[in-house]
N, C-alpha and C positions, 0 to 999 in steps of 0.2 A: 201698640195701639191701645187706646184707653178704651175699657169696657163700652159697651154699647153702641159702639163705633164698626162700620164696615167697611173695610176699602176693601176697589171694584176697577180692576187693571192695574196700568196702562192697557187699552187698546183702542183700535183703530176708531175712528166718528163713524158715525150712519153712514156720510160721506168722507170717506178716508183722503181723498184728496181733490179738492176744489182751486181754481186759480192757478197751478201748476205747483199747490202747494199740498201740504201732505198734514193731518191735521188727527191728533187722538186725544184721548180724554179719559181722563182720571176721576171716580166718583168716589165721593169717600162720603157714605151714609147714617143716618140717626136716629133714631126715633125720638129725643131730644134736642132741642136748640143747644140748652145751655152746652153739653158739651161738646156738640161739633163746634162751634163760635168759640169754646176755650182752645181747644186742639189746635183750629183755623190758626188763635192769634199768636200760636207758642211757633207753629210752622212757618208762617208767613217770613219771618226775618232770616230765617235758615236756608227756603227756596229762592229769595231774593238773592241772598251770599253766594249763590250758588252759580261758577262761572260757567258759562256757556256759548255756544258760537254765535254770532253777533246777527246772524238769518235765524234764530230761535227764536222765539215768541211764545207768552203762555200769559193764560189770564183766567181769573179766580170770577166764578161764577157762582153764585148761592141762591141756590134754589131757582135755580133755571126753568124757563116755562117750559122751554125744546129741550132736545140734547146735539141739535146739530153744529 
């Protein structure tokens, strides 16, 4: 993890399961832009590589107004 950086889970949403589906959230913190947004774009290609079961779904939120 690159200095200045804090990651915050896995765990559960506010609401952990909505629609019959089941939903948590990873926060990964900074008191700098520049380098969460370099982190973000070193990760992004690595989590995309990343196989997973075809009912997963996940999506990259920055700077979220909610956390729901």
């Amino acid at each position: 993890m690159p200095r200045g950086l804090k990651l915050l889970g896995p765990a559960p949403a506010a609401m952990a399961k909505r629609a019959g589906r089941y939903h948590a959230q990873l926060l990964l913190e900074a008191r700098e832009r520049a380098p969460l947004h370099r982190t973000l774009t070193e990760w992004l290609p690595d989590v995309e590589g990343i196989k997973s079961p075809r009912d997963l779904r996940w999506s990259l939120d920055v700077d979220p107004l909610d956390l729901f």
